[in-house]
Structure formats: C-alpha cells, structure tokens
C-alpha positions as CSV (number, residue, x, y, z in Angstrom):
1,X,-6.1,-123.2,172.7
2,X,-2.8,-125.4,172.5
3,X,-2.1,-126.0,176.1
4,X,1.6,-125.9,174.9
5,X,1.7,-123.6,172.2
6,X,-1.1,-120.9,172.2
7,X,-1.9,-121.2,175.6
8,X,1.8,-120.4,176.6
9,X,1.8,-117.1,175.6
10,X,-1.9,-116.4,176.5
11,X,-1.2,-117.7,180.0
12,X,1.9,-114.9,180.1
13,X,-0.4,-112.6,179.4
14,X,-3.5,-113.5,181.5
15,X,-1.5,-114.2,184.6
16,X,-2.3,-112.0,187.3
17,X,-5.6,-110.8,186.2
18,X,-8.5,-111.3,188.8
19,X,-9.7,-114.5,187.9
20,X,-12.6,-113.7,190.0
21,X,-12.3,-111.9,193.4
22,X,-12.6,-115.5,194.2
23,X,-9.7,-115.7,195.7
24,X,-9.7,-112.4,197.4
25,X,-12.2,-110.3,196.7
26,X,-15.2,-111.5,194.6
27,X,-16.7,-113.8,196.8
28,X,-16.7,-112.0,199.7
29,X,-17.5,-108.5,197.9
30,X,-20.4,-109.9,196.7
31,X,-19.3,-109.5,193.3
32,X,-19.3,-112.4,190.4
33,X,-15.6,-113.6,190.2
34,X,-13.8,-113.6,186.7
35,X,-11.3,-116.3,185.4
36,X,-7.6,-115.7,184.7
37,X,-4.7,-117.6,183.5
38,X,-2.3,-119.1,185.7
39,X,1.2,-118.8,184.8
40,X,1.9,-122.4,185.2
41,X,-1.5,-123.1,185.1
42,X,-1.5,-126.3,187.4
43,X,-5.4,-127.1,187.4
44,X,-8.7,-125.8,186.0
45,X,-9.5,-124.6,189.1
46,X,-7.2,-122.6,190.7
47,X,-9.6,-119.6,190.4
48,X,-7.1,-117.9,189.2
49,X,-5.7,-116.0,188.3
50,X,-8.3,-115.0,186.6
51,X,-12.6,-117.3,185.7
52,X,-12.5,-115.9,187.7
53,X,-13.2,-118.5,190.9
54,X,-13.9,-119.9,187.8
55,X,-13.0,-119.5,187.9
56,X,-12.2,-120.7,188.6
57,X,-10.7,-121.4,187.6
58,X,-7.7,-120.0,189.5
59,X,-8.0,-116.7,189.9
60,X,-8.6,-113.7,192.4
61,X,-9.3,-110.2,193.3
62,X,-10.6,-106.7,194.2
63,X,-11.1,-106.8,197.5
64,X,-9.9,-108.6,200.6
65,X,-10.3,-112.7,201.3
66,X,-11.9,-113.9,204.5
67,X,-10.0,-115.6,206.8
68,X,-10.0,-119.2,207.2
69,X,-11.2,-118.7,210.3
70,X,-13.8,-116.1,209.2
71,X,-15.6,-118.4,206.4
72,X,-15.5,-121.5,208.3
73,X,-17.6,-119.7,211.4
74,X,-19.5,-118.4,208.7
75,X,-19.7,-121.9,207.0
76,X,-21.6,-123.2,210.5
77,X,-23.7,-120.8,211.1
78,X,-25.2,-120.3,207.6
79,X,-25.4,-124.7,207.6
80,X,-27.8,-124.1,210.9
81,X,-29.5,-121.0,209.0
82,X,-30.4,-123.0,205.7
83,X,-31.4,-126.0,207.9
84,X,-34.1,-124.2,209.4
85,X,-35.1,-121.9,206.9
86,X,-34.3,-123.7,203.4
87,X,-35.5,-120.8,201.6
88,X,-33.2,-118.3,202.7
89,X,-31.5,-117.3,199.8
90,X,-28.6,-114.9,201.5
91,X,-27.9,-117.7,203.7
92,X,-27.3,-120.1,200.6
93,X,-25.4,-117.2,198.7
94,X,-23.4,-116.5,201.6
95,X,-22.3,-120.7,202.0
96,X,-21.5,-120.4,197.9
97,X,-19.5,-117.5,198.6
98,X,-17.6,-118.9,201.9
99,X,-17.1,-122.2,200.1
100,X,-15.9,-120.3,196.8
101,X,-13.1,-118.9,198.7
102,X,-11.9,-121.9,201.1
103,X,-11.8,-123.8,197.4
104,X,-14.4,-126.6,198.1
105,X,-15.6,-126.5,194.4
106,X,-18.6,-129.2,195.1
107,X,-19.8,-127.6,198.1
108,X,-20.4,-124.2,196.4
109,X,-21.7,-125.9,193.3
110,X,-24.3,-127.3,195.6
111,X,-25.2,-124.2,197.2
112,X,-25.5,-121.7,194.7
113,X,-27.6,-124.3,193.0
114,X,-29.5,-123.7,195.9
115,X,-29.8,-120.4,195.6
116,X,-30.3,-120.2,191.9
117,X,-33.9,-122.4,193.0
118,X,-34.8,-119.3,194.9
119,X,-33.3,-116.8,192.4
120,X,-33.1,-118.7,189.2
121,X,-31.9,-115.9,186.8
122,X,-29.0,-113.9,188.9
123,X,-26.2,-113.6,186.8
124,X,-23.7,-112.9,189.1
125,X,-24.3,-116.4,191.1
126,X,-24.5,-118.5,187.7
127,X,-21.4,-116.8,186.9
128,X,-19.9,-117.6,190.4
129,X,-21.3,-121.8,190.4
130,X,-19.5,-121.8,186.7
131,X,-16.2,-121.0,188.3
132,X,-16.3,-123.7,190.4
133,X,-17.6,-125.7,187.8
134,X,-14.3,-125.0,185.6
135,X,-12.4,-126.2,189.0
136,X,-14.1,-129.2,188.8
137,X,-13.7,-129.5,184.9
138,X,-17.0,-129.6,184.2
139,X,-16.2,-127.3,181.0
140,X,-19.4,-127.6,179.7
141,X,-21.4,-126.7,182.4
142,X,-19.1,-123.8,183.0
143,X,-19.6,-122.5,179.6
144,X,-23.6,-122.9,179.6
145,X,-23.4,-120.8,182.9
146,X,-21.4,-118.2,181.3
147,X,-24.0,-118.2,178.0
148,X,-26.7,-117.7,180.4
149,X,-25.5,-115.2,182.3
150,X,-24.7,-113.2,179.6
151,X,-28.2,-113.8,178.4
152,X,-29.5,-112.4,181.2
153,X,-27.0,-109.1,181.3
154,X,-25.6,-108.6,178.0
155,X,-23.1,-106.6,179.8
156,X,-21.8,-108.8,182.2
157,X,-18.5,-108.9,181.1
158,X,-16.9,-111.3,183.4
159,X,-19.0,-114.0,182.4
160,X,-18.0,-113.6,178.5
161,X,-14.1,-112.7,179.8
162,X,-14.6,-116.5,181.8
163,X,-16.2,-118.3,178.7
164,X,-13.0,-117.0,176.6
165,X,-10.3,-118.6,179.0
166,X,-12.4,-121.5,179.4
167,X,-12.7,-122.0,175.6
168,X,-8.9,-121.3,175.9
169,X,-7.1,-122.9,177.9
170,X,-9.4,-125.8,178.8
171,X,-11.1,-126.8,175.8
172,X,-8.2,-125.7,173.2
173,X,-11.0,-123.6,171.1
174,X,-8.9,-120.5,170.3
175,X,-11.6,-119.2,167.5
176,X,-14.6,-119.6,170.5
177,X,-12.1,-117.8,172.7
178,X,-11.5,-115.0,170.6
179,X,-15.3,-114.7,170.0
180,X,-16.0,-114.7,173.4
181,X,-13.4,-111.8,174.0
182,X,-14.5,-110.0,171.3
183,X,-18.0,-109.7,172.6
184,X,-16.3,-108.8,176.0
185,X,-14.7,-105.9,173.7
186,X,-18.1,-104.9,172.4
187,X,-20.2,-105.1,175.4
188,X,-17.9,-102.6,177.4
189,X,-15.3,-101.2,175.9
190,X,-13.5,-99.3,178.4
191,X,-13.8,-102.2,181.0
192,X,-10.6,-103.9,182.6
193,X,-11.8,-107.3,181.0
194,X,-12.1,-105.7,177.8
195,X,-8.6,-104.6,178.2
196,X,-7.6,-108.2,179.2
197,X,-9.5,-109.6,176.5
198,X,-7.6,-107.2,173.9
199,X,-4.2,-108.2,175.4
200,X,-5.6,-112.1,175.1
201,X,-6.5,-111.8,171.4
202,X,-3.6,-109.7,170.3
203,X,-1.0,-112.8,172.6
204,X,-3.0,-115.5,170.1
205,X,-2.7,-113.3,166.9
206,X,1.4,-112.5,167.2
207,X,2.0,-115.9,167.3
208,X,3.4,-117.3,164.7
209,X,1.4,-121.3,165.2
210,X,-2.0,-119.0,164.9
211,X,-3.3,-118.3,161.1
C-alpha cells in the first residue's frame, strides 16, 4: 500500500469504520476490536478507525467507551486481583481490555499475554494484543496474531479485515491486502467487514497507479 498513493484513497474509504470497538466499544463489549483507516492516518496506532484497537491501530466502535475514570478504578483493582491470584484470567482480560481503551499499547500487550498463558488459543484476545501490537508497530507480530486467530476461527472476520489494513497501510503490501480482504469476503459474506473489505478492494482497483 503506497502511503501516498494507494493508501489515500483506501484511507477515504476506510475512515470511520470500527477499527475495533477499541476505542468505544470493543474493549469494553468484550468483543475483539477491528482496525480502520484513519483519514489522516497520523500513527499505527490510533485504533482507529478501524484494526481495530489494532488496531489498532486507530480505530473504534459498537458500543460505549469507559470513562477515564471508570478504566483506571478498574485498572487498580484488577493490578491487586492479578497480584494475588496470577491465574485469574478475567482479571488479566479485563486489565488488556481497560488498558486497550486508555491507549497504553505495552501495558495491554503485556496483559493479554497474560491471559493468552491461561487461555492460549482465544481468538478474540490474540486479535485484541495484535491491535496494540500495530500501535506499537510491531507489524509483524500483529500480522502472526491475525494468522492465528483466524486459524483458530476461520470465521473471525475482524482478524482477516485487520491483517488487510495492516498489510495496507503499514507494510505497503496491496496484493496481501487484497488477499486478506478477499478471504474476509469469503469467510462471511454478508458481514459489515466484508462490506468494508469490498469497498477497500474496489478503492485500490479504480485507481489508476494499481495494475
């Protein structure tokens, strides 16, 4: 993906989709965030708009945000949890989730690595730790999180979706993108990242810089 070229119009497109409920809703709907583009996108890790969370990758969604407030009291208390009772996975998903959403991408790295000790093949937290990989641009990482959650759940769309605007817009590897979309397409076709992935492939393929 040409950060200047392709990626302009993909990014037109993209912007606004939930790039994860990460910034509103995923995280604290319990639901995996997806990836979206920014319009200007500033960083790999505004969650936004989109991979998701990772993200996450700037992006948000579905659902309503904690409050500062809310995820930081949450923050303590799950900190006291996890240091008494290290194998409380909920307590370790929770701190992911809070730290997701108040945009401390280590931090939730760190705890849904936690987590994925206790719960090693949940494909909504891998796909939730790759956002915040992609705001940490560790691409790679983001994108063998994707792969392996869609390993796990060949229908878990957001993961594919996020692997498609991480291949786009971060690693400037239009083909993988579309790839990744297209299996998005396949998987489910009637779901909204299918429909973003459609609108994704058909941006790249009207311009006139793409073969």
């Amino acid at each position: 993906m040409n950060k200047n070229i392709l990626i302009g119009l993909v990014i037109g497109l993209l912007a606004g989709f939930i790039v994860g409920y990460f910034t509103g809703t995923g995280r604290s709907s319990n639901q995996p965030a997806t990836i979206a583009a920014a319009v200007p996108m500033p960083s790999p890790g505004a969650a936004p708009t989109g991979m998701p969370s990772a993200g996450g990758m700037p992006m948000p969604m579905p659902g309503t945000p904690p409050s500062a407030s809310e995820a930081q009291a949450r923050i303590f208390s799950n900190t006291q949890i996890v240091a008494r009772e290290p194998k409380n996975l909920n307590a370790w998903k929770q701190l992911g989730n809070d730290y997701f959403d108040t945009h401390q991408p280590q931090k939730a790295v760190d705890a849904y690595a936690k987590a994925l000790e206790l719960e090693p093949n949940n494909a909504d937290i891998l796909t939730d730790q790759g956002v915040m990989y992609r705001e940490l641009m560790a691409y790679d990482k983001a994108i063998a999180n994707f792969e392996k959650s869609s390993k796990l759940d060949p229908k878990h769309t957001q993961s594919l979706f996020n692997m498609g605007i991480v291949y786009s817009q971060d690693l400037k590897q239009i083909e993988k993108a579309i790839k990744a979309w297209e299996r998005v397409i396949a998987v489910d076709p009637a779901s909204p990242q299918a429909a973003q992935a459609r609108a994704a492939i058909a941006a790249i393929k009207s311009s006139p810089k793409i073969k």
